[in-house]
C-alpha positions in Angstrom: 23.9 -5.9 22.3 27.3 -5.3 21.1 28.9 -6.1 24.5 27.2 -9.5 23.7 28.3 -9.8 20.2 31.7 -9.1 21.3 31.5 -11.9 24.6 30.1 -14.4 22.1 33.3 -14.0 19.7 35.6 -14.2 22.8 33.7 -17.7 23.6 34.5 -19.1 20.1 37.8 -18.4 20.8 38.5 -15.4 18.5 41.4 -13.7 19.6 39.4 -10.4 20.1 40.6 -7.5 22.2 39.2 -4.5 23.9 41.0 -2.1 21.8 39.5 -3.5 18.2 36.5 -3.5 20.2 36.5 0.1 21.1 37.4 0.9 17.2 34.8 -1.2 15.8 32.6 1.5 17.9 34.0 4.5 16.8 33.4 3.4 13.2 30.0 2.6 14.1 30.3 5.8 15.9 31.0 8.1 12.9 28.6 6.7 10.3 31.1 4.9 8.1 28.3 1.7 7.1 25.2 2.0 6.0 22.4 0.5 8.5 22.8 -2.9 7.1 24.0 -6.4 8.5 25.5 -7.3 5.2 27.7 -3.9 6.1 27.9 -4.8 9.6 29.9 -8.2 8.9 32.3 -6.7 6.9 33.0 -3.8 9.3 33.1 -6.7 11.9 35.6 -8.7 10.3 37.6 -6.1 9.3 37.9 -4.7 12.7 38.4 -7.5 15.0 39.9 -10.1 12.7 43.5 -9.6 12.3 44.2 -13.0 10.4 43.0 -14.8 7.4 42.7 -18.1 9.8 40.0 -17.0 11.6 37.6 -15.9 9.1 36.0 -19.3 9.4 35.3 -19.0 13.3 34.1 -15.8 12.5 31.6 -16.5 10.3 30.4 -19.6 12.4 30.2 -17.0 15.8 28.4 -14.4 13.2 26.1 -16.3 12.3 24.9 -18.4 15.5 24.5 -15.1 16.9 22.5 -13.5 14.6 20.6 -16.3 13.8 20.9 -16.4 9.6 18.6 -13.3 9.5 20.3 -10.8 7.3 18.3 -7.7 5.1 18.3 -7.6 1.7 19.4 -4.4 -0.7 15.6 -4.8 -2.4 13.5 -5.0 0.6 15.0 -3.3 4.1 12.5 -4.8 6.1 12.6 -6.2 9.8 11.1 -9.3 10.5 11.1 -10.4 14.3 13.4 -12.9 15.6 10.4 -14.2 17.2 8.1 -15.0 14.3 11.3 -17.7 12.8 11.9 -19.5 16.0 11.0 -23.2 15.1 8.9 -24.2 17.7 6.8 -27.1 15.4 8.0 -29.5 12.9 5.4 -30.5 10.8 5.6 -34.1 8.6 3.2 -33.8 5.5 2.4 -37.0 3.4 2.8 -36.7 -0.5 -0.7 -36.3 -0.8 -1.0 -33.3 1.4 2.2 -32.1 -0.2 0.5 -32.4 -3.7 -2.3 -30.1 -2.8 0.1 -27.2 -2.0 0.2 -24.7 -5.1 3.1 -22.5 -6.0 2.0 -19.3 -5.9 3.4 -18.7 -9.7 6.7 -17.4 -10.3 9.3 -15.0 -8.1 7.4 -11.9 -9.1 4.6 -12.6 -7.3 6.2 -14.1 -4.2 8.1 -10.4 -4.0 4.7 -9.1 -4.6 2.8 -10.8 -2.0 6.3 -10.7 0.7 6.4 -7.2 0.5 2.1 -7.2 1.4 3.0 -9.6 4.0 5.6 -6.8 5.6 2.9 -4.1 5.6 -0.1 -6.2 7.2 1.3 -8.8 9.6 2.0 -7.6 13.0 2.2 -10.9 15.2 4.0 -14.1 14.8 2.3 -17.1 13.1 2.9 -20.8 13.1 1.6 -23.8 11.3 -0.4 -21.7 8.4 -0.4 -21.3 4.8 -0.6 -17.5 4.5 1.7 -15.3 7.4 5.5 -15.5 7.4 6.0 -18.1 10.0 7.5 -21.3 10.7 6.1 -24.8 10.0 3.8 -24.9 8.0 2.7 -24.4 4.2 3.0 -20.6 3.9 5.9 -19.9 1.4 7.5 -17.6 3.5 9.5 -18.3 6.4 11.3 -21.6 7.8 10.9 -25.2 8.9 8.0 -26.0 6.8 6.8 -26.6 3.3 6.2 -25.2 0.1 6.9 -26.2 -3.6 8.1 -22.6 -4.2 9.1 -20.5 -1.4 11.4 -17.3 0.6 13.3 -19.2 3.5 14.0 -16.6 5.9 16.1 -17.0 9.0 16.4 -20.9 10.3 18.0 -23.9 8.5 16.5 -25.6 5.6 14.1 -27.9 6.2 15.4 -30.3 3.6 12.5 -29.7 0.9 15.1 -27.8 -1.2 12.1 -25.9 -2.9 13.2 -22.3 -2.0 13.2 -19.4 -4.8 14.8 -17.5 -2.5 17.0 -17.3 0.3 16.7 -14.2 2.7 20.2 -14.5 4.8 23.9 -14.2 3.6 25.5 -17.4 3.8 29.1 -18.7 4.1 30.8 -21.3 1.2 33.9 -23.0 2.6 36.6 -23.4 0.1 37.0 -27.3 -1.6 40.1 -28.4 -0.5 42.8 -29.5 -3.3 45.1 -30.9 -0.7 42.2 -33.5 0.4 43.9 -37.3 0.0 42.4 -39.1 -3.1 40.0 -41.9 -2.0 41.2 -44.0 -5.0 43.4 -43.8 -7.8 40.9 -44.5 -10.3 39.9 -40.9 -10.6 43.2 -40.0 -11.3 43.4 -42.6 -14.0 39.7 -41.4 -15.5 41.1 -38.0 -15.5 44.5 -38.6 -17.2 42.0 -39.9 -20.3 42.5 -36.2 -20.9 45.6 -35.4 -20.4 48.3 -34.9 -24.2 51.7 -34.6 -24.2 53.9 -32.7 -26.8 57.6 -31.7 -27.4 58.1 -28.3 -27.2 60.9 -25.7 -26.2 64.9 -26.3 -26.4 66.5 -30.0 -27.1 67.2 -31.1 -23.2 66.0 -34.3 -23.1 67.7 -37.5 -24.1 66.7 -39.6 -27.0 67.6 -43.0 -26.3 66.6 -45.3 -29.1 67.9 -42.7 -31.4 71.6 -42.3 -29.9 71.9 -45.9 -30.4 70.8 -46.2 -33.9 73.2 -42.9 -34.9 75.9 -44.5 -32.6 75.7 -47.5 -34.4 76.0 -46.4 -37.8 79.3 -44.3 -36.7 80.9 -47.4 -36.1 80.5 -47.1 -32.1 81.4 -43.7 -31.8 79.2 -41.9 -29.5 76.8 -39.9 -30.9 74.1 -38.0 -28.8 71.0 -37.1 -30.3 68.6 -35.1 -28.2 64.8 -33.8 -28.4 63.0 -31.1 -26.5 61.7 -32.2 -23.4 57.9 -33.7 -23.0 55.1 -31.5 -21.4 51.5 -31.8 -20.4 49.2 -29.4 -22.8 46.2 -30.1 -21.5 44.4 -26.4 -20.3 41.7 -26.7 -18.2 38.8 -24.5 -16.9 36.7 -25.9 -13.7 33.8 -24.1 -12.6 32.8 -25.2 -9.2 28.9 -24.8 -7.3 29.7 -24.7 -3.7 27.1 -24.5 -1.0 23.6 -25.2 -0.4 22.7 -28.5 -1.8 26.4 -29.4 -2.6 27.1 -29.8 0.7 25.7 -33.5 0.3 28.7 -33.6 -1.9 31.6 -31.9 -0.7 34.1 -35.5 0.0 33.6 -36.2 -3.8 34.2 -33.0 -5.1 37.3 -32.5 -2.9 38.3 -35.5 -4.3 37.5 -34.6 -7.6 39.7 -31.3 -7.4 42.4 -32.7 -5.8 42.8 -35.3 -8.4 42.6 -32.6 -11.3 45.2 -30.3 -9.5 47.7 -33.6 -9.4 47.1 -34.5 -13.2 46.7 -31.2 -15.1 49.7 -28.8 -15.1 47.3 -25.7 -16.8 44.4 -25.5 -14.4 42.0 -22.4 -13.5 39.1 -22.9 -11.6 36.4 -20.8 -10.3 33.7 -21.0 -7.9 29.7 -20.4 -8.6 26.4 -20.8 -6.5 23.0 -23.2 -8.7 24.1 -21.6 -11.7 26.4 -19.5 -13.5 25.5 -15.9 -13.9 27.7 -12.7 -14.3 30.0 -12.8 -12.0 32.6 -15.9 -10.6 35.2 -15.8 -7.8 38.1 -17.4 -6.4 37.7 -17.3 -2.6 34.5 -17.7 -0.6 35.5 -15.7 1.8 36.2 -13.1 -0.3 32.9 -14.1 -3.2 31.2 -10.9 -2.4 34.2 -8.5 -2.3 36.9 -10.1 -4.9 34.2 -11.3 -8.0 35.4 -12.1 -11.5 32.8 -11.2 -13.8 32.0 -13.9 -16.3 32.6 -11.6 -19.2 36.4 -11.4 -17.9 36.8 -14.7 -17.6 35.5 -15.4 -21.5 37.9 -13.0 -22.4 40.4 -14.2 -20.8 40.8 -18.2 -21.3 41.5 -19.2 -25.0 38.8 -21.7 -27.0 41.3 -24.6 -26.7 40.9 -24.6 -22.8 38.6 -27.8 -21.7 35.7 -26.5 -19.5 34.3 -28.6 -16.9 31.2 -27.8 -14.7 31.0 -29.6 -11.3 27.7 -28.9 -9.5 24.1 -31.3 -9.2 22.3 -28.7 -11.2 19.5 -29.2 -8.0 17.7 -26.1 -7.8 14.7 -23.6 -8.4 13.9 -23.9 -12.6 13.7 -20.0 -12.5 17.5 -20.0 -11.1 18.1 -21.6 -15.1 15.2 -20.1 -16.8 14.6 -16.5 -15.4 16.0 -13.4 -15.0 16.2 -12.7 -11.5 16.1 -16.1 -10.3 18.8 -16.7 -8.4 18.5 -17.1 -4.6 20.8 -14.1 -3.7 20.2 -11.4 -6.0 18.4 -10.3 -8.6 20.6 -11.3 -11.7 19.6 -9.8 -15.4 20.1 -12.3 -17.9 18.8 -15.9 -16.8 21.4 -18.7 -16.0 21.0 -20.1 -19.7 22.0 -17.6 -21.4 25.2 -17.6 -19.1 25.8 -21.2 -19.8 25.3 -21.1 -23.7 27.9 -18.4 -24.1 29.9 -20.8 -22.1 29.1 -23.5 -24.1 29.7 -21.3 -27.7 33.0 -20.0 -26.3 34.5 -23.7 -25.5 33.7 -26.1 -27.6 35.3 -28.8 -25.1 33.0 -28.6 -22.5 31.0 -31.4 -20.3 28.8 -31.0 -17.0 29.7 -33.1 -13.8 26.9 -34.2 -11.4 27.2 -36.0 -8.7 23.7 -36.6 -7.3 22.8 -39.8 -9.1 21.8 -40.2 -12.2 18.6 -42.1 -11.2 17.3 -38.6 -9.9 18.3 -36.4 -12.5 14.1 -37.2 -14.3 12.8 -35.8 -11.0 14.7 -32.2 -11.1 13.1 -29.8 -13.9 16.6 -27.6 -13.4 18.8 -30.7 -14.1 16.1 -31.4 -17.7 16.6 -27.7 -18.2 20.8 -27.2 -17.6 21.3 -31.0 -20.0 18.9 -28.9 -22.5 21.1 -25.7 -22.5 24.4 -27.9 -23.1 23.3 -30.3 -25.5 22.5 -33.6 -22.7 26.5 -33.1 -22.1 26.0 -34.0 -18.5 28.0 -37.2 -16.9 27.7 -38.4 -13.7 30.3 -38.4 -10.8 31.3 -41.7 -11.2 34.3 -44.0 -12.6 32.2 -45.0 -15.9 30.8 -41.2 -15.6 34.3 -39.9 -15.9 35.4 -42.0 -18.0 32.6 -41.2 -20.6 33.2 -37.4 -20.0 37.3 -37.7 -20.6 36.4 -39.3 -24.0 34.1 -37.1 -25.1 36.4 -34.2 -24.2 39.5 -35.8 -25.8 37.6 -35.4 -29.3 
């Protein structure tokens, strides 16, 4: 299996040798991971990667070889490869669609998942009950179900899932990305307020001439400190999943901001905000910033802006344990109001459109939590968030 693993990296064009090879198996050899593919990658990686660069490869040869399907820490089961091969794509008309039912909430989806592990011995396909692939059962891939646990496969566009049973990989937004048009720069700079500050360096030229003036033409230099931007602002990112309908315009989006504001953190998050943030998404499981910290640690007078389409599972917002990769304590609501208490400055950026938002219960709920401060991704959207942040 391994000699496979290894021949599939060298056909992605990893530079891989035989000797990282040989020490990713005396690691394996003397016990150092846990029996888990989460502990696997990262033993992987560590081993036969030798530069940042090829993480991305990596992760693209990791995953097409082990097909998405990853354990989780709650439930160390094995589902065979065989039961989440797609093999029928199923097109169901809203009607059908409406006569689906949820089965009720997360609890009971882990509930009747961890039944499903204990009784089901073959593969299934096309039902409503098994963990299979296209049909109406909530568990599995390449079907439907209005609340459900993908597991192994790609999304079958539905966007329903509670949860999602695989370890995925974010790529970073790029701030380097050249700006589409200028005027995002010019809604951004709405923001942006200058003040004098530090030693005189700067020249003040109206005044010379008034104070050369009166000293009958003797020179007379009068100088102020120089101009700087003190604008501080906080972006917090959602990357992945349904985002990546949206990546050009966020890329945009960030680049403009790192051109026009001199004082800006950001940090990444996944739906919804929850405990923990992070910087790199390479590195979001190892190098997290918990969101504690990060109150702490930016002033009130920073301007915090959240960039995401809010497009998710309600329970991600409403719920303890709701998010799609763990099980997180306090709901995503209670995250976002202590955002929302700590900077008063603060407005939501979505940029699914606005004619949609009636249709998504997490969007309601998230515009709820933050007092309807949600703007769209657009010009006018912008524009309207800038001013109300500039209060």
């Amino acid at each position: 299996m391994l000699i496979d693993f290894f021949n599939s990296l060298r056909a992605a064009k990893l530079p891989v040798s035989v000797k990282e090879y040989l020490t990713l198996l005396e690691a394996l050899k003397a016990n150092v991971i846990a029996p888990s593919l989460d502990e696997f990658y990262y033993l992987a990686r560590m081993t036969l990667v030798k530069d940042e660069q090829y993480f991305d490869k990596f992760d693209q040869a990791f995953g097409a070889y082990f097909n998405g399907v990853a354990q989780t820490s709650e439930l160390a089961f094995d589902v065979p490869l065989d039961w989440l091969k797609k093999k029928l794509q199923r097109d169901l008309s809203p009607e059908e669609k409406a006569q689906i039912e949820a089965m009720g909430g997360i609890d009971k989806l882990m509930e009747r998942l961890k039944q499903l592990f204990d009784e089901q011995k073959e593969r299934h396909e096309g039902g409503s009950k098994w963990i299979g692939t296209g049909g109406t059962s909530p568990f599995g891939n390449g079907g439907y179900n209005p609340e459900g646990v993908r597991i192994g496969g790609d999304a079958a566009g539905n966007r329903t899932a509670v949860k999602v049973w695989e370890a995925r990989a974010y790529r970073d937004y790029d701030d380097q990305v050249e700006i589409g048009t200028r005027n995002i720069k010019v809604a951004l700079r709405r923001l942006r307020r200058f003040a004098r500050e530090g030693a005189a360096e700067e020249l003040d030229l109206p005044d010379t001439i008034r104070s050369t003036a009166a000293n009958a033409g003797w020179l007379d230099l009068k100088m102020v400190p120089e101009r700087h931007n003190k604008v501080k602002v906080l972006m917090l990112l959602d990357v992945g999943g349904s985002m990546d309908d949206h990546i050009k315009r966020t890329e945009e989006l960030f680049s403009a901001a790192k051109a026009e504001f001199k004082h800006l953190e950001f940090y990444y998050f996944h739906n919804c905000v929850y405990d923990f943030l992070w910087k790199n998404n390479r590195r979001r499981h190892t190098e997290r910033m918990p969101t504690w910290d990060v109150l702490h640690k930016f002033t009130p007078d920073y301007k915090l802006i959240f960039v995401g389409d809010a497009t998710m599972s309600p329970y991600e917002v409403l719920q303890p344990g709701g998010s799609v990769e763990y099980n997180n304590a306090e709901a995503g609501a209670v995250w976002l109001r202590r955002l929302a208490d700590h900077f008063p400055h603060y407005a939501w950026l979505n940029p699914e459109p606005e004619g949609l938002w009636a249709y998504r219960q997490s969007v309601s709920a998230i515009r709820e939590v933050l007092g309807q401060r949600m703007y769209p991704l657009t010009l006018a959207g912008l524009e309207s968030a800038m001013r109300m942040l500039s209060k």
